[in-house]
C-alpha positions in Angstrom: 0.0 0.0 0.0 1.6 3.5 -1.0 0.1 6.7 1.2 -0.2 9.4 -0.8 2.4 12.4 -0.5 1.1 16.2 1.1 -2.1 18.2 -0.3 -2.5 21.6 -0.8 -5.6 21.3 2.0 -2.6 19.9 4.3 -1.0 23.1 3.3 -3.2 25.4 4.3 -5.2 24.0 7.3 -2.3 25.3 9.9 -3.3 29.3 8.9 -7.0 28.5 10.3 -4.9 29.2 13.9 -4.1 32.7 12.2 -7.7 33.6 10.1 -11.1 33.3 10.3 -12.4 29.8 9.1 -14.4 31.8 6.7 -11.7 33.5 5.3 -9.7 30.1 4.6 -12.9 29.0 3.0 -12.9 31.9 0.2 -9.3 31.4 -0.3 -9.5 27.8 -0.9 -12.3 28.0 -3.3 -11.4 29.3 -6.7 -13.9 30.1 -9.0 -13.7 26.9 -10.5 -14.6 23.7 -8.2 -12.0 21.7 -10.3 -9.4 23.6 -9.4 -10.4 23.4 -5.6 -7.8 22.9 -3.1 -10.5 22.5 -0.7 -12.4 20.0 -1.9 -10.5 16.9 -3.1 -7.2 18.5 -3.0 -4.4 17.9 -4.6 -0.8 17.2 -4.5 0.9 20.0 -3.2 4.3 20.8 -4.2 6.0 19.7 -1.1 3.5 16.6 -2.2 4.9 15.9 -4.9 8.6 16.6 -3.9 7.8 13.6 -1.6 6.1 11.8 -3.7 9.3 12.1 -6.0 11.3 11.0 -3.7 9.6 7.9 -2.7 10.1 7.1 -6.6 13.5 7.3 -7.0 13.9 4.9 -3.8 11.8 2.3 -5.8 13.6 2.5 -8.8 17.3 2.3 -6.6 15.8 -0.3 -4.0 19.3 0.1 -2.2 20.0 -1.2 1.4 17.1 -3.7 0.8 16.4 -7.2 2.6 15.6 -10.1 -0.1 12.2 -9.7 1.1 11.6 -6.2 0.4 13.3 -6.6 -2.7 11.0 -9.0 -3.5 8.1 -7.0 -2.7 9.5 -3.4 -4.2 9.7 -6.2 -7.7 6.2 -6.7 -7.1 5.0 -3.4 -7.2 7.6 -2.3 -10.1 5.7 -5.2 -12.1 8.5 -7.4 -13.3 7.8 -10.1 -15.9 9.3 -12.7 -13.2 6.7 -11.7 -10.2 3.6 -12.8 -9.3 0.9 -11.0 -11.2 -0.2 -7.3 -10.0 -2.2 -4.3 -10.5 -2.7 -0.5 -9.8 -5.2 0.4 -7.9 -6.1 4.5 -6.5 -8.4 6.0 -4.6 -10.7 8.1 -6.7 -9.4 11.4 -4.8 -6.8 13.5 -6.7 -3.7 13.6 -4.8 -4.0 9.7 -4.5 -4.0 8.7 -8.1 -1.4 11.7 -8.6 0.8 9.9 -6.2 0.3 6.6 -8.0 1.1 7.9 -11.4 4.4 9.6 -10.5 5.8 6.8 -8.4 4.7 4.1 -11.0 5.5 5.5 -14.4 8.3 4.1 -14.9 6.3 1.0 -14.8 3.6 1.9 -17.2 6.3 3.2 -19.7 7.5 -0.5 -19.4 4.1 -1.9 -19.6 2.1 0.1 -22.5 -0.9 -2.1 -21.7 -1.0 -0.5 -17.7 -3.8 1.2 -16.5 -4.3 2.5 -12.9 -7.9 1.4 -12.0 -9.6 3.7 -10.0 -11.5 2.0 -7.0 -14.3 4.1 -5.3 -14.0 1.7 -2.0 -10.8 3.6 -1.6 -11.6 6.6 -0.8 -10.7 8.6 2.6 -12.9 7.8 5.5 -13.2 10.7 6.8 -15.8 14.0 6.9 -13.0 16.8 6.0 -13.8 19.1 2.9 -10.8 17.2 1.2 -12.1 13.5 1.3 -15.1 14.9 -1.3 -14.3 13.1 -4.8 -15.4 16.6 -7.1 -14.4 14.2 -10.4 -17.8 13.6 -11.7 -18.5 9.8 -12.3 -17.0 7.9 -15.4 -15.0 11.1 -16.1 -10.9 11.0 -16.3 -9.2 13.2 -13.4 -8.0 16.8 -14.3 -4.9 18.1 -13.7 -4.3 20.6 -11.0 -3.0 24.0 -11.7 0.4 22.6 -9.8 0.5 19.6 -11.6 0.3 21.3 -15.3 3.1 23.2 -14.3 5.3 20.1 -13.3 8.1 18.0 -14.2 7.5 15.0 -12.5 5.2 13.3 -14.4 2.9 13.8 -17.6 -0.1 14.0 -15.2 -3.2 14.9 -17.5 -1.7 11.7 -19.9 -1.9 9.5 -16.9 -5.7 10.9 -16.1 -6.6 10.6 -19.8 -5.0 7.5 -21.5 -3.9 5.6 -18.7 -6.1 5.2 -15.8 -9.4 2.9 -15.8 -13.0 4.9 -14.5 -15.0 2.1 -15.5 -15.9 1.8 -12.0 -15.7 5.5 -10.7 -19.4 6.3 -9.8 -19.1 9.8 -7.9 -18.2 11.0 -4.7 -18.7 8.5 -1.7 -22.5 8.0 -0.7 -24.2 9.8 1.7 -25.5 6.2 3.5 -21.8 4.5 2.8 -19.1 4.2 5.2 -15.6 3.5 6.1 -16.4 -0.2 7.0 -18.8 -0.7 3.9 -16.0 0.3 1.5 -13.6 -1.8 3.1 -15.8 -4.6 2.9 -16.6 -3.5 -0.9 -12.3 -3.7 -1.5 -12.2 -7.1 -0.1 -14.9 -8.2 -2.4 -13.3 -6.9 -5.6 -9.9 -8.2 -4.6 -11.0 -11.8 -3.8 -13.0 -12.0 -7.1 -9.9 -11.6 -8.8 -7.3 -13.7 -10.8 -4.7 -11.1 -9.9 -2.1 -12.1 -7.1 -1.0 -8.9 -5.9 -2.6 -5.2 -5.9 -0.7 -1.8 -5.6 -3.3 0.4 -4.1 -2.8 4.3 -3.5 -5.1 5.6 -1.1 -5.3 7.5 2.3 -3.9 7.0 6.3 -7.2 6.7 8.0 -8.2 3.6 5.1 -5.2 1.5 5.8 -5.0 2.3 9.6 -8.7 1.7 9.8 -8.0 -1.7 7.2 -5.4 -3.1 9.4 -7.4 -2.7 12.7 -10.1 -4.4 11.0 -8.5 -7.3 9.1 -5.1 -7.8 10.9 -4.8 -9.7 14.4 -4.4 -6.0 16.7 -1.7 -7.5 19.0 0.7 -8.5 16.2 0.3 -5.6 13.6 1.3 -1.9 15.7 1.7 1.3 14.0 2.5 3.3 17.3 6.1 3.6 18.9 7.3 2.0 21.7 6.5 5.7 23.4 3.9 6.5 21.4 1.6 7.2 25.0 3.9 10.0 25.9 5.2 11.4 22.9 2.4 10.5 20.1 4.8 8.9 17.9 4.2 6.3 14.9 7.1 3.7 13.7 7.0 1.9 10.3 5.2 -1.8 11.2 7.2 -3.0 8.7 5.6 -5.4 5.6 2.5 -6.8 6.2 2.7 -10.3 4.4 2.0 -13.8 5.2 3.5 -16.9 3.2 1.1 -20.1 2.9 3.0 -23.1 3.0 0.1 -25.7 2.9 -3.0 -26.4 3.7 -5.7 -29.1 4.0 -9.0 -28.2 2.6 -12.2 -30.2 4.0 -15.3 -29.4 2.5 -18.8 -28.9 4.7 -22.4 -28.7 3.4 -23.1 -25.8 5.7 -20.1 -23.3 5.9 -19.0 -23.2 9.9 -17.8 -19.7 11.4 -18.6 -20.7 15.3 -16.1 -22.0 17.9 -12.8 -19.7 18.6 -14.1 -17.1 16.1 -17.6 -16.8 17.1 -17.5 -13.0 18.0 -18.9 -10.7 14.9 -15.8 -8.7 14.5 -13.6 -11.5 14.6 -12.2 -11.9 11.3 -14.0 -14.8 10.0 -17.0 -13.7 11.0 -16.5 -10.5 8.8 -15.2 -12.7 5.9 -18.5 -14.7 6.0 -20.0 -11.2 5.4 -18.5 -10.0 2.7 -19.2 -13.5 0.6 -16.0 -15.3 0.9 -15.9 -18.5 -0.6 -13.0 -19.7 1.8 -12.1 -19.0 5.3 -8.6 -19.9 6.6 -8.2 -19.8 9.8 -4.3 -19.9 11.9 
């Protein structure tokens, strides 16, 4: 999973200590809502420094383990890795951070396309989690992003990114967890091994509490009571060695994982075929 890099929003919420909320409001808005940086915003240019940085480290991959090798292959889609795809956030400054960090990758693979997910998006009631791209519609380039080197941007949004399944902003009677289910559904229908998604903090944080065992996945730093700090939890992977498969007339989710939020409770109800429990 890549997080995206800064947004202009970012940029500008620390002057609401300094001016009127309603004052930030009229400078955020310009007279066109597609080139908001309230709503949706996008990739500042701090953002995309950062964004441009976390490129070249993927296309060095120095001072790597085997494993992250292995994984940074993945996501650079090598012939000799496991099948994988792009997959964004329908939010600006996430499929701008997906198109600058994998172009290198598209340039090597004519045929890529970044799909754009609506389960992906922010969870989270801020001005700048509103999708303002209207449905089916390629994204359009910021006034920063026209301006920059770092990647042919509007190309990207035009030619080489999938809205097939872009419907619009969020719901009104959606949520965080009803998205996340919605990912997991699309994922597991799918021939596709691995998936390179670009999206937001509070989705994954909010992903991994869900879906990953809380006392062996931690995001917070040894301190992090005192002094508020997150640490990198390093890759989150699994490897499946075996497995022996027994098959029941009547699918059974009782026993050790009997509790609804236990995690094959929720699989059972999202639809999955197959639950594997450890």
């Amino acid at each position: 999973m890549v997080h995206l890099g800064g947004g202009d929003f970012s940029d500008i919420l620390p002057l609401a200590f300094f001016f009127p909320f309603f004052t930030l409001i009229f400078l955020s808005l310009s007279p066109s809502v597609i080139r908001s940086w309230f709503y949706d915003s996008p990739l500042s240019e701090l953002g995309i420094n950062q964004v441009e940085s976390l490129y070249h480290f993927l296309l060095k991959g120095t001072g790597l383990t085997t494993r992250e090798k292995e994984l940074i292959a993945i996501m650079r889609g090598y012939p000799d890795t496991p099948s994988s795809k792009l997959l964004s956030s329908s939010l600006r400054r996430a499929l701008s951070t997906v198109a600058i960090c994998f172009q290198e990758r598209m340039k090597r693979i004519p045929t890529e396309k970044i799909l754009v997910l609506p389960a992906l998006q922010e969870i989270s009631r801020n001005p700048d989690t509103l999708c303002i791209t209207p449905p089916f519609t390629p994204v359009t380039a910021s006034w920063i992003e026209r301006d920059s080197k770092a990647c042919a941007f509007q190309d990207v949004f035009s030619n080489r990114t999938d809205m097939s399944k872009h419907k619009g902003n969020k719901p009104i009677n959606s949520n965080g967890l009803h998205r996340m289910k919605e990912f997991c559904r699309y994922v597991f229908s799918q021939p596709t091994e691995a998936f390179v998604v670009g999206g937001h903090s509070i989705w994954f944080r909010s992903f991994f509490k869900t879906f990953l065992p809380h006392d062996e996945f931690k995001v917070r730093g040894k301190q992090y009571l005192t002094d508020k700090k997150k640490v990198n939890a390093g890759s989150s992977i699994m490897q499946l060695i075996g497995v022996d498969i027994v098959q029941v007339p009547i699918p059974e989710r009782k026993g050790l994982c009997a509790h609804p939020k236990e995690f094959v409770q929720m699989l059972g109800e999202v639809g999955m075929s197959l639950s594997l429990a450890l």
